[in-house]
C-alpha positions in Angstrom: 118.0 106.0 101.3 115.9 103.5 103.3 117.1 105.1 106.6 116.9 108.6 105.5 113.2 107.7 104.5 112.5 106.2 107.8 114.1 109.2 109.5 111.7 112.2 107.6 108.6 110.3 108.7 109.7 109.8 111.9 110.9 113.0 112.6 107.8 114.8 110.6 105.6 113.3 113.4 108.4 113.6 116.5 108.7 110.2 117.0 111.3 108.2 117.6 113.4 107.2 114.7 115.6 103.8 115.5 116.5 100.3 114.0 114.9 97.3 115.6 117.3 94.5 116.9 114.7 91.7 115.3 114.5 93.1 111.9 116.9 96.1 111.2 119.9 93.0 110.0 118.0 90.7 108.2 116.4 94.0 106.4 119.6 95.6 105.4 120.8 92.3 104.0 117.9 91.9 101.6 117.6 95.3 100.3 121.5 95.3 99.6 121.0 92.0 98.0 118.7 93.5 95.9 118.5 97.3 95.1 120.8 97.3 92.6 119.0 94.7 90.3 116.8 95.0 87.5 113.8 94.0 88.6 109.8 94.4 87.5 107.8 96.7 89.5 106.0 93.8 90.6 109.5 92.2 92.4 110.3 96.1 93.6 106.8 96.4 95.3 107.1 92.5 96.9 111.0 93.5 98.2 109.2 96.6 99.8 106.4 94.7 100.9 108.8 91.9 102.9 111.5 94.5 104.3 107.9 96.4 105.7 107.2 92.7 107.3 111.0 92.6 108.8 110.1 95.5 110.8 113.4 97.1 110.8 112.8 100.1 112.2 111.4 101.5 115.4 108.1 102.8 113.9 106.7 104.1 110.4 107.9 101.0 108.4 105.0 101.1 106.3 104.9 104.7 105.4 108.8 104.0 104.8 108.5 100.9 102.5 105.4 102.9 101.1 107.1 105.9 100.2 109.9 104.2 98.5 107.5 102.3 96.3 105.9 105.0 95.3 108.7 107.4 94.4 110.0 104.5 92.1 106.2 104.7 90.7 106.9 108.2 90.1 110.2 107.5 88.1 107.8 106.0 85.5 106.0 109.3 83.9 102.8 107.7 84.0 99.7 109.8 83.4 98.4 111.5 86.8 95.7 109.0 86.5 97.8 106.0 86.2 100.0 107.3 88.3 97.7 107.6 91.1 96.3 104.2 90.5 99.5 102.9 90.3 100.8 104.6 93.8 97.5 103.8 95.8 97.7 100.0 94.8 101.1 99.3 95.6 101.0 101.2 98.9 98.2 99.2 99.8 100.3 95.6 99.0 103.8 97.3 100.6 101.4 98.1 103.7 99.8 94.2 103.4 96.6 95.7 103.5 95.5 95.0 99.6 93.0 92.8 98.9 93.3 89.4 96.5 91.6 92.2 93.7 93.8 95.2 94.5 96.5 92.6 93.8 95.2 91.4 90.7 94.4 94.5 89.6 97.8 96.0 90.0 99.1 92.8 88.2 97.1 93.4 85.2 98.4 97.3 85.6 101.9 95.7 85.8 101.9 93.8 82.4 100.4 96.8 80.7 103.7 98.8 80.6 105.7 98.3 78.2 109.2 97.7 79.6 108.4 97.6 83.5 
């Protein structure tokens, strides 16, 4: 699913869709390790936010790590409004662009749900 991701965005924008001989390995082994746990959204959003550090692919490792958060997100039947909240926030940590409040904020979002 993770390659097939990478491979939409990259070919969306005609770029060049490849793994990386730094990160691809050390990628693959951690999301195996770990997509078929149970895990808080919290742990699903850091796993997405370190395989977006590993680099693994060519280009569009954000948007990929992104995406996949956010599809989980969606899995949740939020309302739109938590929803979006929900979606924009943990883009923003996958992409390591979120601020110390964007953090807390999606933290406080995080033990809000009951179940997740």
């Amino acid at each position: 699913m993770v390659v097939w991701q990478n491979r939409q965005l990259c070919d969306a924008k005609h770029a060049h869709h490849g793994p990386t001989s730094d990160g691809y390995q050390e990628c693959r082994e951690l999301w195996e390790e770990n997509r078929l746990k149970e895990m808080a959204i919290e742990e699903m959003v850091e796993l997405c936010r370190k395989c977006h550090r590993l680099a693994p692919f060519t280009n569009f490792n954000g948007n990929t790590f992104s995406a996949i958060a956010r599809a989980l997100l969606d899995g949740l039947q939020l309302s739109a409004q938590s929803a979006a909240f929900a979606r924009s926030l943990a883009g923003h940590i996958v992409a390591g662009v979120a601020s110390e409040e964007e953090v807390e904020a999606f933290r406080r979002f995080c033990e809000g749900l009951d179940g997740c």
